[in-house]
N, C-alpha and C positions, 0 to 999 in steps of 0.2 A: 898506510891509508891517509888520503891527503884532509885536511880539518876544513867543513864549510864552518866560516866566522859572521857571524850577523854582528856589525859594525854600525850602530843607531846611536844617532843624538835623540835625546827626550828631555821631557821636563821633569821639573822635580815627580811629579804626580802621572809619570809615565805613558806621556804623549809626546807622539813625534810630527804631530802639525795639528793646526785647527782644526775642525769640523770639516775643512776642506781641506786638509792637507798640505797647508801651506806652513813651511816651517823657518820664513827668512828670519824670525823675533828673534831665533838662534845666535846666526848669522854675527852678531854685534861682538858676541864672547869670542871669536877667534883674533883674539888680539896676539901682541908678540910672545908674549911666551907659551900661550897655547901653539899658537902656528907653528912654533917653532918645534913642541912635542911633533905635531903632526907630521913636521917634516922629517926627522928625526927618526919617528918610530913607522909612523902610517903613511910613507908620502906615497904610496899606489892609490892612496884614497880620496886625493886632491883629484878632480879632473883633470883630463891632459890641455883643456881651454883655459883655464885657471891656474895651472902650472906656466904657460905659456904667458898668459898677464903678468903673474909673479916672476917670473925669472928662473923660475926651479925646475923648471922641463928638464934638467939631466939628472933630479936624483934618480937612484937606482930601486926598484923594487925591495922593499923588505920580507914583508912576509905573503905577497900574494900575488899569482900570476892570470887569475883568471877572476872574472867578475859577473853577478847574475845582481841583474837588476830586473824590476815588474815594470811593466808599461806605463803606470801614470809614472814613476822616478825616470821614466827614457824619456817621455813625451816632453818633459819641463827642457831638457835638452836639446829636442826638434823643436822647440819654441822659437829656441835661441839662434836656432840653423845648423847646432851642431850634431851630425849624424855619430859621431862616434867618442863619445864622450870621456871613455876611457883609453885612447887610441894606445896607451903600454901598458894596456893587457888584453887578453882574449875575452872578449866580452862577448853574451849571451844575453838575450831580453828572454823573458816568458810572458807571452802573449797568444790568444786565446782569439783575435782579432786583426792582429796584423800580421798578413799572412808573407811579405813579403819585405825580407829587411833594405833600408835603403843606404845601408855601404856596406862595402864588403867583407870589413871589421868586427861584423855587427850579427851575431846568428841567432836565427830566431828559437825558440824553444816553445812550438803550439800545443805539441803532444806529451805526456808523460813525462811529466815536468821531474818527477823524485827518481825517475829512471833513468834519466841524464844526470842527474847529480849525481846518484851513485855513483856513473862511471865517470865522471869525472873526479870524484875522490878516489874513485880506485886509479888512477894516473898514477905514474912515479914520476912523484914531483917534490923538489924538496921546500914549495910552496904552497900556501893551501889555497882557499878561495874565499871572494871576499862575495858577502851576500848583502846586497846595498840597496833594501827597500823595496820595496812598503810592507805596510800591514798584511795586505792579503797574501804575497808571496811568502814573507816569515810563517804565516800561519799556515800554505800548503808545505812547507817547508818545512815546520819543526820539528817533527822525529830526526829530519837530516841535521840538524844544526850541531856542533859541537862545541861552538865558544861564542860567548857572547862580549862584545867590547862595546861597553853601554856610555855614551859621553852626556852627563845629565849635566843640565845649564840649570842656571837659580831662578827657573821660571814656574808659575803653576799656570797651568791651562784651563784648569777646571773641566774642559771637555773639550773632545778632538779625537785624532787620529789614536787608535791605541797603537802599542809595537808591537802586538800579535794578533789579528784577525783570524783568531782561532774560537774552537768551541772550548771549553774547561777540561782541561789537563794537568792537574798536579805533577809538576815533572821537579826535580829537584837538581841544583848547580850547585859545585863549590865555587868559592871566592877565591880569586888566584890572588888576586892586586886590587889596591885600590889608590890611586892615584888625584892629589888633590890642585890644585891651580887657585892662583893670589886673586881673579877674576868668580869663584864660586865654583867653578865648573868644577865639575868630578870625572875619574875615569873610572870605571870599576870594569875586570876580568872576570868573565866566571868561568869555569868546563863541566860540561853535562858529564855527570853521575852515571855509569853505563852500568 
């Protein structure tokens, strides 16, 4: 069984953008020896437009072949022109609204959104899947979720986007890793408690 991974940057105090969801304050901490974690451990999780600026469009997938992102995390990418923002991996949107994807790269998920995840983790695949935002998606999504790879920057927001747009659920994680950086930034692993 393939592992969805919810892979979120927050703040100290457990936000992942303002009030509007805007999370560039981030942005500043991916200095060189973070990026270089990222490249290293996470580079599926660089965009493939962002890889192409950087130079690193040939690293090779590590841990993830497939990617589900929510509509406002796609739309900041149509912003920019870019229809296909993960182009090396199989990307999925879940969208409730847009009924019609514009490349081909790019599949939509309107209907039974946790019904698709399943079988997409039941795949044999010896990668799991990378779950890349937002709040609302994490929270139709977290009984599916199995790992959490949480990147907390030395910010407090005081208020904003939460990383789960859910209702109250006691659910319990262990700590796998927790991983520190000379810039404040933390990484901590967790895996859900079955």
């Amino acid at each position: 069984m393939r592992k969805l991974t919810y892979f979120i940057a927050c703040s100290i105090d457990g936000f992942i953008g303002d009030p509007g969801g805007d999370a560039t304050s981030m942005v500043r901490f991916v200095d060189e020896e973070f990026f270089g974690f990222l490249k290293a451990e996470y580079p599926e999780t660089l965009p493939t437009h962002g890889r192409q600026a950087l130079g690193v469009d040939d690293l090779q997938n590590k841990k993830f072949d497939t990617v589900i992102q929510g509509r406002a995390s796609y739309d900041l990418a149509l912003k920019e022109g870019v229809t296909s923002p993960y182009a090396h991996l199989r990307e999925y949107v879940a969208s409730r609204t847009l009924k019609e994807s514009p490349d081909p790269n790019v599949e939509i998920i309107g209907d039974d959104l946790v019904a698709k995840v399943r079988e997409l983790k039941a795949e044999d695949s010896d990668f799991g899947i990378y779950l890349c935002g937002g709040s609302q998606l994490a929270g139709e999504l977290f009984d599916e979720i199995d790992e959490l790879v949480i990147k907390t920057y030395p910010l407090v927001y005081g208020a904003g986007m939460r990383m789960f747009g859910s209702d109250f659920a006691l659910t319990e994680f262990a700590l796998d890793s927790v991983r520190t950086f000379d810039n404040g930034v933390l990484v901590r692993t967790y895996s859900r408690k079955r």
